[in-house]
PyMOL Python script that loads the backbone (N, CA, C, O; Angstrom):
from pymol import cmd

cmd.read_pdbstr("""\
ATOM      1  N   UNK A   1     137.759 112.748  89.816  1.00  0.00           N
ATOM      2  CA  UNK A   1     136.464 113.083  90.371  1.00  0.00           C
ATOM      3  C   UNK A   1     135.348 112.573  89.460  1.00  0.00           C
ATOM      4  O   UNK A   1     134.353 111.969  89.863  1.00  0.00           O
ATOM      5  N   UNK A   2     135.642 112.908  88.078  1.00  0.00           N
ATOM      6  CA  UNK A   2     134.512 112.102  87.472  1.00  0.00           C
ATOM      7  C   UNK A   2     134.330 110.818  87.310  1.00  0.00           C
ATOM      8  O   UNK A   2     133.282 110.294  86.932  1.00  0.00           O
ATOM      9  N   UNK A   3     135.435 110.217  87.615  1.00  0.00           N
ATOM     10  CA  UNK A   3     135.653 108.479  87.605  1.00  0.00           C
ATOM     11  C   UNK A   3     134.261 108.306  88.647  1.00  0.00           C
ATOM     12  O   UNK A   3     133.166 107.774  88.466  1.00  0.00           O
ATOM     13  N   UNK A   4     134.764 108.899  89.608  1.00  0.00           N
ATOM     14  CA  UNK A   4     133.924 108.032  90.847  1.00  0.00           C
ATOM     15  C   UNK A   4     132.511 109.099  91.011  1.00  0.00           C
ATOM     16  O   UNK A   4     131.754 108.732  91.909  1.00  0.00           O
ATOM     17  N   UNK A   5     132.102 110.285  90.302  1.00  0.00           N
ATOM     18  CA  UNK A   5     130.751 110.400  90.288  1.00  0.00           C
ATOM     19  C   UNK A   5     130.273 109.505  89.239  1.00  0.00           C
ATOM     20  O   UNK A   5     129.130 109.185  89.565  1.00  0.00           O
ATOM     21  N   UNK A   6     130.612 108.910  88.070  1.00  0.00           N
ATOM     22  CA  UNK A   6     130.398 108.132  87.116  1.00  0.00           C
ATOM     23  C   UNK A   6     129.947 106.706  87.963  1.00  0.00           C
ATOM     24  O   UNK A   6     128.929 106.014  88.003  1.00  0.00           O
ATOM     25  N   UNK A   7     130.736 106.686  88.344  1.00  0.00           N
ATOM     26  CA  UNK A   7     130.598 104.974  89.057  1.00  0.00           C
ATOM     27  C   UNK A   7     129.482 105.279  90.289  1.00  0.00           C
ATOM     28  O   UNK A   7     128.752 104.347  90.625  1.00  0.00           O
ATOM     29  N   UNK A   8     129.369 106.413  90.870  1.00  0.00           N
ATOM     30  CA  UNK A   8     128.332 106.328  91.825  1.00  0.00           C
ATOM     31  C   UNK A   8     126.563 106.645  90.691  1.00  0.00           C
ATOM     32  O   UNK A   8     125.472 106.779  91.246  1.00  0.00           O
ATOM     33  N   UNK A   9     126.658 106.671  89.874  1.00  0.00           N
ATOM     34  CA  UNK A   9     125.410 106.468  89.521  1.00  0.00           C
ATOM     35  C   UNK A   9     125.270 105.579  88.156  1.00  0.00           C
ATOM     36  O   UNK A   9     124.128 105.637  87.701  1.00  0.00           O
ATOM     37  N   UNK A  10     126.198 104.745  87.378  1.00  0.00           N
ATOM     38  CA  UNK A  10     126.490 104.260  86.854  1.00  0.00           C
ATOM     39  C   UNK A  10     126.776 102.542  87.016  1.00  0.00           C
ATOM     40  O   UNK A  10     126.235 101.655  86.356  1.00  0.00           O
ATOM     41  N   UNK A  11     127.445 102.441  87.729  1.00  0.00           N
ATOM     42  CA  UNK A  11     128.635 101.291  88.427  1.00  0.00           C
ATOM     43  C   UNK A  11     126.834 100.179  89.034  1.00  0.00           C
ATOM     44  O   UNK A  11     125.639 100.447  89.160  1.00  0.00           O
ATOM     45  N   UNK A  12     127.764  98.902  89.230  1.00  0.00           N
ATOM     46  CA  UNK A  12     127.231  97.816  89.700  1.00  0.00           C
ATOM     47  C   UNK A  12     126.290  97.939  90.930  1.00  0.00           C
ATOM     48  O   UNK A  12     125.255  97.312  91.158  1.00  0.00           O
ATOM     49  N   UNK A  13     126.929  98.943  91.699  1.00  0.00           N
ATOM     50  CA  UNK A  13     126.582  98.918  93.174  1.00  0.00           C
ATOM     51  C   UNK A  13     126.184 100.729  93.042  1.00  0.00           C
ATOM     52  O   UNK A  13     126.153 101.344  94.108  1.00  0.00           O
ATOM     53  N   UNK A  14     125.961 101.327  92.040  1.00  0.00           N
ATOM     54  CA  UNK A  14     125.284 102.830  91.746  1.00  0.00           C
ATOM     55  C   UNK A  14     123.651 102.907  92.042  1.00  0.00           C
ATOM     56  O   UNK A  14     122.900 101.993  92.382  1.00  0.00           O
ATOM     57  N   UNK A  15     123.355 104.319  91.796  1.00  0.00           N
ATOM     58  CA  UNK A  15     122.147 104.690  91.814  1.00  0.00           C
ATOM     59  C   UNK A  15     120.939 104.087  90.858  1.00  0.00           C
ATOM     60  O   UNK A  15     119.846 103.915  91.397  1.00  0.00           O
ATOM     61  N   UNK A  16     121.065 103.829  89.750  1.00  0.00           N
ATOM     62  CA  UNK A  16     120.526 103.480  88.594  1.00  0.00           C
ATOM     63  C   UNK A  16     120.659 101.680  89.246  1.00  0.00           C
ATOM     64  O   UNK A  16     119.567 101.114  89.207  1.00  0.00           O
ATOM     65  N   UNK A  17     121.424 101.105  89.610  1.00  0.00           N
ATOM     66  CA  UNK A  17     121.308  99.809  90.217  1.00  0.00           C
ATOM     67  C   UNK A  17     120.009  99.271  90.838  1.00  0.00           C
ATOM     68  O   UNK A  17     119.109  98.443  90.700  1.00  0.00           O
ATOM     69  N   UNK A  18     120.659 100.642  91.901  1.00  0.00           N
ATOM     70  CA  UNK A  18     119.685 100.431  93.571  1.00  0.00           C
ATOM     71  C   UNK A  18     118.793 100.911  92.609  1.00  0.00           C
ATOM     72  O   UNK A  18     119.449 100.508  91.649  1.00  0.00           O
ATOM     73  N   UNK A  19     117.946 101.380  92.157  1.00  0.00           N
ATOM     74  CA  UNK A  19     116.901 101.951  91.271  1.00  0.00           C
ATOM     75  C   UNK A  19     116.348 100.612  90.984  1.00  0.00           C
ATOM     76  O   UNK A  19     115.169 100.487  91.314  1.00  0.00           O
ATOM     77  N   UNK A  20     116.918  99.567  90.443  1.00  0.00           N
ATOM     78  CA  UNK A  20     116.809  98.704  89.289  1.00  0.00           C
ATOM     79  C   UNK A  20     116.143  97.688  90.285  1.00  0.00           C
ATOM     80  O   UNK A  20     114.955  97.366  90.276  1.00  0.00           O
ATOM     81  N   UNK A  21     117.318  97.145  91.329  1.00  0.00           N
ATOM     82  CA  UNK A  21     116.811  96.522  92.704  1.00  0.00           C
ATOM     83  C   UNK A  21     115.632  96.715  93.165  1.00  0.00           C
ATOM     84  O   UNK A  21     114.956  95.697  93.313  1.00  0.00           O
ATOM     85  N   UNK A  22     115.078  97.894  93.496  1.00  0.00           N
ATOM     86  CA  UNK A  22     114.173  98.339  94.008  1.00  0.00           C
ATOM     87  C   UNK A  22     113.092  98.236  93.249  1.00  0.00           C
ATOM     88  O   UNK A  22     112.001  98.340  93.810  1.00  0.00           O
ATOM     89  N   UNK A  23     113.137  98.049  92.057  1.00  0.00           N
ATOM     90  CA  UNK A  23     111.561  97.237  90.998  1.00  0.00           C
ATOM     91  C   UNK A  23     111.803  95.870  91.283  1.00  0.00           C
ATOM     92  O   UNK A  23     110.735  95.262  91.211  1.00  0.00           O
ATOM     93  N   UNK A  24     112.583  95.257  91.523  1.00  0.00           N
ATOM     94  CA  UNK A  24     112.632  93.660  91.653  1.00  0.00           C
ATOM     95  C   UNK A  24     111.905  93.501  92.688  1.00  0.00           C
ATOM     96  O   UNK A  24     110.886  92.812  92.660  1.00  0.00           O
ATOM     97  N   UNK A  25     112.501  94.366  94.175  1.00  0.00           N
ATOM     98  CA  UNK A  25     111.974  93.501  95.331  1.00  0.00           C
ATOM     99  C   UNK A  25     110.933  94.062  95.002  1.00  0.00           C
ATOM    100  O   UNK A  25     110.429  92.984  94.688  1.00  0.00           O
ATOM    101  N   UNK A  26     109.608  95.250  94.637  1.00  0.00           N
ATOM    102  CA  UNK A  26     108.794  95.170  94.764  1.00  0.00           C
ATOM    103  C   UNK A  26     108.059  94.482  94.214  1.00  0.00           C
ATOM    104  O   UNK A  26     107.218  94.013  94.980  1.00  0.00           O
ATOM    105  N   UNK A  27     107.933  94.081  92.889  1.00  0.00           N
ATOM    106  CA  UNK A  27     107.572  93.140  91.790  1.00  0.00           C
ATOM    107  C   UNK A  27     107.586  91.441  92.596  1.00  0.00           C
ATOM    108  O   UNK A  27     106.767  90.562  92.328  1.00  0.00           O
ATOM    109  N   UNK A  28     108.570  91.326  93.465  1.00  0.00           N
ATOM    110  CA  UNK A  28     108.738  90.276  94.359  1.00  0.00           C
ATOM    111  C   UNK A  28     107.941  90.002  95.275  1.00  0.00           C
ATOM    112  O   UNK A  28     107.330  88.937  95.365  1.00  0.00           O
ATOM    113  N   UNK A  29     107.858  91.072  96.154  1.00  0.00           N
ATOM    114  CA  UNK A  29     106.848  91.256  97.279  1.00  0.00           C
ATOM    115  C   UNK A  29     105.291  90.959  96.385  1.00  0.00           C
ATOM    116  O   UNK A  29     104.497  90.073  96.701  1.00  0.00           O
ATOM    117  N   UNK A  30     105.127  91.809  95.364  1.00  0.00           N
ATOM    118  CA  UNK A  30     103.686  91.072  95.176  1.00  0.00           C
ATOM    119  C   UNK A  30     103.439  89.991  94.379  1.00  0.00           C
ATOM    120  O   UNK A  30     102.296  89.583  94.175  1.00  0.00           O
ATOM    121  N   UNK A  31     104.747  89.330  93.757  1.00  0.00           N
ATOM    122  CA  UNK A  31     104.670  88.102  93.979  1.00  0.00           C
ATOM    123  C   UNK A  31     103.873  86.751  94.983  1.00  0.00           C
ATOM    124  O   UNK A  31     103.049  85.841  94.893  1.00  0.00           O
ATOM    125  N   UNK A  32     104.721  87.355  95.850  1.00  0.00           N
ATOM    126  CA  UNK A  32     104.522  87.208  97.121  1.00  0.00           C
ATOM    127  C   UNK A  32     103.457  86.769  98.139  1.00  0.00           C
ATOM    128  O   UNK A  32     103.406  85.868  98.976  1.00  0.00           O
ATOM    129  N   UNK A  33     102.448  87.960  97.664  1.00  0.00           N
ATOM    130  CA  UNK A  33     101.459  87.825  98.097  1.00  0.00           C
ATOM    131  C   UNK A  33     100.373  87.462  97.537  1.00  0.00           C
ATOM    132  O   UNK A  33      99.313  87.097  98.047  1.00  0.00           O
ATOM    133  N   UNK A  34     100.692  87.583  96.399  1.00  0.00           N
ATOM    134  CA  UNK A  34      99.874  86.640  95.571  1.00  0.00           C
ATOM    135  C   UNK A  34      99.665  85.093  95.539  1.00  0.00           C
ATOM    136  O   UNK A  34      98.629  84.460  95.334  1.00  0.00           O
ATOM    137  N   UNK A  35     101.271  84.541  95.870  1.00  0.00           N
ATOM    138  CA  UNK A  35     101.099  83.425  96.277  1.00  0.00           C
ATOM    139  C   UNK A  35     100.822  82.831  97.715  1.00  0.00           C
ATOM    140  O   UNK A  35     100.650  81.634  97.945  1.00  0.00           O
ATOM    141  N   UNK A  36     100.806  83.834  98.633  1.00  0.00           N
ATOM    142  CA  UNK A  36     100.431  83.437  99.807  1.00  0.00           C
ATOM    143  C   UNK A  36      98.285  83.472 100.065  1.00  0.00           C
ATOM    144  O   UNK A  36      97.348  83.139 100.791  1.00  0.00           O
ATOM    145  N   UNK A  37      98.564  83.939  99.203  1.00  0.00           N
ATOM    146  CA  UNK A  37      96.777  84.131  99.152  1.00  0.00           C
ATOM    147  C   UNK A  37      96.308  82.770  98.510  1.00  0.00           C
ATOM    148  O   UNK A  37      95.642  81.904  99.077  1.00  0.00           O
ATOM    149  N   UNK A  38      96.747  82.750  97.313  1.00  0.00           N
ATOM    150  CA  UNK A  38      96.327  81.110  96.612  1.00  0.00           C
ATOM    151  C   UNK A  38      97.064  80.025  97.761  1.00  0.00           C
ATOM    152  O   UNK A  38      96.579  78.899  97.650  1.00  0.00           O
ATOM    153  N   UNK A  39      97.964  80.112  98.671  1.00  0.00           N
ATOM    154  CA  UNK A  39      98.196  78.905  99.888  1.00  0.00           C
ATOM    155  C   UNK A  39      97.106  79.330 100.215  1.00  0.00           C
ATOM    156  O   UNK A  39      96.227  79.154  99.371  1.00  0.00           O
ATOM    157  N   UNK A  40      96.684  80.056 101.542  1.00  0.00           N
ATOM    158  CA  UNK A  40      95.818  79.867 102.102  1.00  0.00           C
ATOM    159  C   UNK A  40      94.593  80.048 101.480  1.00  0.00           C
ATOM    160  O   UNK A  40      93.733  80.666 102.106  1.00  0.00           O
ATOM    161  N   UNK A  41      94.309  79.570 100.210  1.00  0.00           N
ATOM    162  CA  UNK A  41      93.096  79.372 100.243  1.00  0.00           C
ATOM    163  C   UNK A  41      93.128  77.768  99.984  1.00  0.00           C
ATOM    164  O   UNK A  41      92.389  76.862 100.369  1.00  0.00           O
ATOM    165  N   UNK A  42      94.150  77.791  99.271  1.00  0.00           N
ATOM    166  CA  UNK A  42      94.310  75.804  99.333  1.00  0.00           C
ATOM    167  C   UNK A  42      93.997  75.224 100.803  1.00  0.00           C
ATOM    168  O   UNK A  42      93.218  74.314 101.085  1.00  0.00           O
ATOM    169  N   UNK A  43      94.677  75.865 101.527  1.00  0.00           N
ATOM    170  CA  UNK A  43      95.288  75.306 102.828  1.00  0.00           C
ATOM    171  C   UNK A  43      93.434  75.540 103.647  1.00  0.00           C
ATOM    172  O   UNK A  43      93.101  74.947 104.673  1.00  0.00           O
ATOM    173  N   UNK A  44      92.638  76.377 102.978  1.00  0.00           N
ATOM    174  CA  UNK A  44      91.550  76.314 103.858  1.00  0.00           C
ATOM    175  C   UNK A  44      90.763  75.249 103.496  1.00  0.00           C
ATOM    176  O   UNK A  44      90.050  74.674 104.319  1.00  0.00           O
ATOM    177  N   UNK A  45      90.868  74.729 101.595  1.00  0.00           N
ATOM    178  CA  UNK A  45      90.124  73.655 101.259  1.00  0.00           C
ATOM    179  C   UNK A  45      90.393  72.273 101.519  1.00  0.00           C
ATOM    180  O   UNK A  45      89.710  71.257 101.388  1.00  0.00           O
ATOM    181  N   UNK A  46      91.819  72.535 102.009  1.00  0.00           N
ATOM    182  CA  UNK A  46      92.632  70.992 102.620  1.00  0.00           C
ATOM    183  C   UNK A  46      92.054  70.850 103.711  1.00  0.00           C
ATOM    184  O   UNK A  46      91.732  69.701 104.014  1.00  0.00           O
ATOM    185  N   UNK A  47      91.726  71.997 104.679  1.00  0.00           N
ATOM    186  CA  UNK A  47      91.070  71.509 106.149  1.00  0.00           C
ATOM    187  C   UNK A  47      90.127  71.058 105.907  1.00  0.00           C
ATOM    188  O   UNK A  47      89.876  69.901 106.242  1.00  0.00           O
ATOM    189  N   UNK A  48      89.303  71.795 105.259  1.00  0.00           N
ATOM    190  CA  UNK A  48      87.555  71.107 104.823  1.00  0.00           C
ATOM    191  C   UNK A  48      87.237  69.747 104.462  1.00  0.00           C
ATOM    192  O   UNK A  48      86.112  69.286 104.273  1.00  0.00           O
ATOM    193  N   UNK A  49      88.576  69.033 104.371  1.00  0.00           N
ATOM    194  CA  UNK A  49      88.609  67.711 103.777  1.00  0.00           C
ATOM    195  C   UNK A  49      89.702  66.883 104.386  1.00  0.00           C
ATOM    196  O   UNK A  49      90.527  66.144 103.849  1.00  0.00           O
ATOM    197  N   UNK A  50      89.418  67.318 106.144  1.00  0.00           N
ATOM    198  CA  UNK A  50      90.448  66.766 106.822  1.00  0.00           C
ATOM    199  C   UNK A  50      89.260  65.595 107.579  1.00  0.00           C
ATOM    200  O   UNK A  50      88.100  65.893 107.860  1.00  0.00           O
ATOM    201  N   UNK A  51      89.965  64.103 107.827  1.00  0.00           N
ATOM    202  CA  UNK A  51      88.868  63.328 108.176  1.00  0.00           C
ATOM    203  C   UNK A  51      88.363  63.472 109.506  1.00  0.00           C
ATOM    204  O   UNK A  51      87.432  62.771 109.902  1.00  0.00           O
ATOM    205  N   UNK A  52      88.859  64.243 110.147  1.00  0.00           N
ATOM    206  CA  UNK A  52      88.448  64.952 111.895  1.00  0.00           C
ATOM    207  C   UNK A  52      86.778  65.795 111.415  1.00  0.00           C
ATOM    208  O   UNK A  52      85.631  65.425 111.668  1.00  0.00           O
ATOM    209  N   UNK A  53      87.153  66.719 110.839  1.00  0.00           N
ATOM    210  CA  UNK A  53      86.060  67.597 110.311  1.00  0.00           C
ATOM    211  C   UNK A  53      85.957  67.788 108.606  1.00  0.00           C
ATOM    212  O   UNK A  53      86.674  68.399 107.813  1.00  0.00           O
ATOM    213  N   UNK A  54      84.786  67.014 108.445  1.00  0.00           N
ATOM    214  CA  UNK A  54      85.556  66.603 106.868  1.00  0.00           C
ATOM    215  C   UNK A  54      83.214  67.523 106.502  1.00  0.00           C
ATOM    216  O   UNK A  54      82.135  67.336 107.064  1.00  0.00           O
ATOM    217  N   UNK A  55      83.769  68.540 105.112  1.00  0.00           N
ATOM    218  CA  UNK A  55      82.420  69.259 105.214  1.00  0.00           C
ATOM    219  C   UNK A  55      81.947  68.486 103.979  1.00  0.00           C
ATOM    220  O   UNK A  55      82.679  68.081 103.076  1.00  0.00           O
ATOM    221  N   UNK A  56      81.003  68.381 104.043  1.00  0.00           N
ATOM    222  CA  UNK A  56      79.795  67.042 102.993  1.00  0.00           C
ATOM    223  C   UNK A  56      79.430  67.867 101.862  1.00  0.00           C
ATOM    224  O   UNK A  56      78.737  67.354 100.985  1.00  0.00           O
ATOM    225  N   UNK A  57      79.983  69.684 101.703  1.00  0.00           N
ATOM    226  CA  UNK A  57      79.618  69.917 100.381  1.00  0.00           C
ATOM    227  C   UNK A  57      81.011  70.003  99.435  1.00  0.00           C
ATOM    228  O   UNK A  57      81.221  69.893  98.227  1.00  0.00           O
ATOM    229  N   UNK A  58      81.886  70.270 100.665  1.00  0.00           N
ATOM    230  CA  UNK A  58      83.693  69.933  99.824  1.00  0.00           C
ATOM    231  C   UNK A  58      83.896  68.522  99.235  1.00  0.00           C
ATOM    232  O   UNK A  58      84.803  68.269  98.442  1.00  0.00           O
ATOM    233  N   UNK A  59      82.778  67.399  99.779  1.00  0.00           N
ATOM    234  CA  UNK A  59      83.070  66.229  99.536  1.00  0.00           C
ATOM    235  C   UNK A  59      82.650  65.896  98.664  1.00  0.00           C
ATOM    236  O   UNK A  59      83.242  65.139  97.895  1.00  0.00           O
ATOM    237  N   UNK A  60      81.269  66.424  98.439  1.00  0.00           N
ATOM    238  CA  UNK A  60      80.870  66.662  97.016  1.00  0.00           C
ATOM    239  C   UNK A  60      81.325  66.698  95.772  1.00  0.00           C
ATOM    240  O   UNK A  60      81.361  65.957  94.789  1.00  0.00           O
ATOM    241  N   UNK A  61      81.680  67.818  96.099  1.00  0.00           N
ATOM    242  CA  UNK A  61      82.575  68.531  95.162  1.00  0.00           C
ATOM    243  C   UNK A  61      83.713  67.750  94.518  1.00  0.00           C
ATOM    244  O   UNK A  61      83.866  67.600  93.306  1.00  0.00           O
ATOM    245  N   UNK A  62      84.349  67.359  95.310  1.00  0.00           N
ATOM    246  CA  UNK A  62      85.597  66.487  94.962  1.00  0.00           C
ATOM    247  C   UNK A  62      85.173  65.288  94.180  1.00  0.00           C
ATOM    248  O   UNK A  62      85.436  65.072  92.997  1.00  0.00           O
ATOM    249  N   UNK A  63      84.354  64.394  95.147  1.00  0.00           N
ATOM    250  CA  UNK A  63      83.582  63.319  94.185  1.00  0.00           C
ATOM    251  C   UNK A  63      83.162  63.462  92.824  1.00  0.00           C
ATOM    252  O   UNK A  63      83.499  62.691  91.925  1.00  0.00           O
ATOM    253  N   UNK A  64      82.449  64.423  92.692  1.00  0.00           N
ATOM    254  CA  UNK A  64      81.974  65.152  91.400  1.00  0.00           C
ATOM    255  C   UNK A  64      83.398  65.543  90.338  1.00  0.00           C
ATOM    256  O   UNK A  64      83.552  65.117  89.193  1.00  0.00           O
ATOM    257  N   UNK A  65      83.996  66.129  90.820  1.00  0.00           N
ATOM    258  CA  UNK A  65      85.049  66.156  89.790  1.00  0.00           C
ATOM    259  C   UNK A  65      85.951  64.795  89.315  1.00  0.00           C
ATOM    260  O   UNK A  65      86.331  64.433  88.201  1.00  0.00           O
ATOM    261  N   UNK A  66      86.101  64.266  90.529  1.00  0.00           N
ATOM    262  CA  UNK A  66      87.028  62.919  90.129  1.00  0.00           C
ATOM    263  C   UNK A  66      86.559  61.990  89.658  1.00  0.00           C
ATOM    264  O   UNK A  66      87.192  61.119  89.059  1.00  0.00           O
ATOM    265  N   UNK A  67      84.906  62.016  89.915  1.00  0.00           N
ATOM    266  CA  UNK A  67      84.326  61.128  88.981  1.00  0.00           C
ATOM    267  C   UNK A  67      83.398  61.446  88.077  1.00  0.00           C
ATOM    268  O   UNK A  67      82.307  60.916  87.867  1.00  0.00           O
ATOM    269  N   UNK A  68      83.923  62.361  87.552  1.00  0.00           N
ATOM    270  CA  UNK A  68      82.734  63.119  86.294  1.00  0.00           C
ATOM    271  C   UNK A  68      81.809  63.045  86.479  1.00  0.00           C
ATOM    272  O   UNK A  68      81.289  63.369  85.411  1.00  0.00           O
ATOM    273  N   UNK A  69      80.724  62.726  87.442  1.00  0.00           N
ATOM    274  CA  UNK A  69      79.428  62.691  87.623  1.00  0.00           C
ATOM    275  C   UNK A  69      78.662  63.998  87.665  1.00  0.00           C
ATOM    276  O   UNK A  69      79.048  65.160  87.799  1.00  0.00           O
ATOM    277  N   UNK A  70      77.044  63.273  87.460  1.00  0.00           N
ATOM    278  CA  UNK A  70      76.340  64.701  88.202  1.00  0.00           C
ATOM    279  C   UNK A  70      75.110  63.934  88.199  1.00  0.00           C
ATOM    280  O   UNK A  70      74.998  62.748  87.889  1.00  0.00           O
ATOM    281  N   UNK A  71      74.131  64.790  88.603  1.00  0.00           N
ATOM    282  CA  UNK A  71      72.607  63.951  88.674  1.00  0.00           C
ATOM    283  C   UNK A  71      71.840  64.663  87.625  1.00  0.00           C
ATOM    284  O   UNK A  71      71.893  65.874  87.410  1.00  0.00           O
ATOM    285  N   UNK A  72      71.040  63.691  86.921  1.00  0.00           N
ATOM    286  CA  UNK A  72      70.429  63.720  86.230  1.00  0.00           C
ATOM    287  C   UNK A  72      69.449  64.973  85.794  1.00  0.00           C
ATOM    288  O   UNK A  72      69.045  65.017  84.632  1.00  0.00           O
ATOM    289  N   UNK A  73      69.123  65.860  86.624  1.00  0.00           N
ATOM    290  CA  UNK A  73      68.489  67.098  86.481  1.00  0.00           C
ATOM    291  C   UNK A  73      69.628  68.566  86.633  1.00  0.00           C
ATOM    292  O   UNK A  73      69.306  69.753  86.688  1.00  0.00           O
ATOM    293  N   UNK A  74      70.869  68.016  86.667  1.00  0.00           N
ATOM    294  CA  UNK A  74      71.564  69.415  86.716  1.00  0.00           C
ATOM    295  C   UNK A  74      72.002  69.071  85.429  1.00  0.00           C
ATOM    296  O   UNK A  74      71.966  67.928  84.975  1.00  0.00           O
ATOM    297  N   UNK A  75      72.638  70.597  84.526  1.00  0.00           N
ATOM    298  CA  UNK A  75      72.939  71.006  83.525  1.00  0.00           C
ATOM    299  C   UNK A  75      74.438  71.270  84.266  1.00  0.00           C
ATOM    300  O   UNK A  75      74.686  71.820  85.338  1.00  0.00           O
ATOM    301  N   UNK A  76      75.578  70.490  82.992  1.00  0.00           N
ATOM    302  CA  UNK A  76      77.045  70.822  83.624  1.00  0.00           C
ATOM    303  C   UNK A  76      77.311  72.089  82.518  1.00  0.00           C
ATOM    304  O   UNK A  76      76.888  71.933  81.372  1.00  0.00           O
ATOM    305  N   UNK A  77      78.007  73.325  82.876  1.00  0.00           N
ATOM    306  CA  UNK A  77      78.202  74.368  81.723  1.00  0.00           C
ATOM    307  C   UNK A  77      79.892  74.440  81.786  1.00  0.00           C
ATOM    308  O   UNK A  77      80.285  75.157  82.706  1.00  0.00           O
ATOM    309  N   UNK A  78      80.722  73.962  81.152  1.00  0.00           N
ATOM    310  CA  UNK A  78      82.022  74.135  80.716  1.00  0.00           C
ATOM    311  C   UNK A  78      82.485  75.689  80.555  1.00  0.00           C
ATOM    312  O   UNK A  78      81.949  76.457  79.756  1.00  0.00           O
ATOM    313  N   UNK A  79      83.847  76.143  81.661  1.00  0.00           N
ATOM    314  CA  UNK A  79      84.369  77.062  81.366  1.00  0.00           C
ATOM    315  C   UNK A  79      85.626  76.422  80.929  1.00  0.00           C
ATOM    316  O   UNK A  79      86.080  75.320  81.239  1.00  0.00           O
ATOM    317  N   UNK A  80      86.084  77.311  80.167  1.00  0.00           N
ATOM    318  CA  UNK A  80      87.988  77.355  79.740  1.00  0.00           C
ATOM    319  C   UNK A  80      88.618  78.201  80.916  1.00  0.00           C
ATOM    320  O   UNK A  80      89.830  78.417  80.942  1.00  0.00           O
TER     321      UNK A  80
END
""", "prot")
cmd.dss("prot")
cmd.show_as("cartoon", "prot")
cmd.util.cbc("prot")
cmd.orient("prot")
């Protein structure tokens, strides 16, 4: 009898397991959604810069970064 109350909260497939499991998937799940939030926000700046409907301040933007530019009266301020 104590073999197998031992193993039911002990053992591979025990209580303390399923316990253990049960921080993973949640830790998973907001994984999860964390990364589904950073897709769709990619996925909203990819439309903005689709050549059907392409928006002239996303284009900006892009230009500006890929080509280090800026105009002459703006101040660029560097974050880390």
């Amino acid at each position: 009898m104590a073999y197998f109350a031992y193993h039911t909260v002990e053992g591979e497939r025990g209580v303390l397991a399923w316990l253990r499991l049960d921080k993973e998937i949640l830790a998973a799940e907001m994984q999860l959604a964390t990364v589904t939030t950073e897709r769709q926000s990619l996925e909203h700046r990819v439309l903005l810069l689709r050549p059907d409907h392409l928006d002239p301040d996303m284009l900006e933007e892009r230009a500006r970064a890929m080509l280090n530019m800026g105009r002459a009266d703006e101040m660029v301020i560097f974050q880390k």
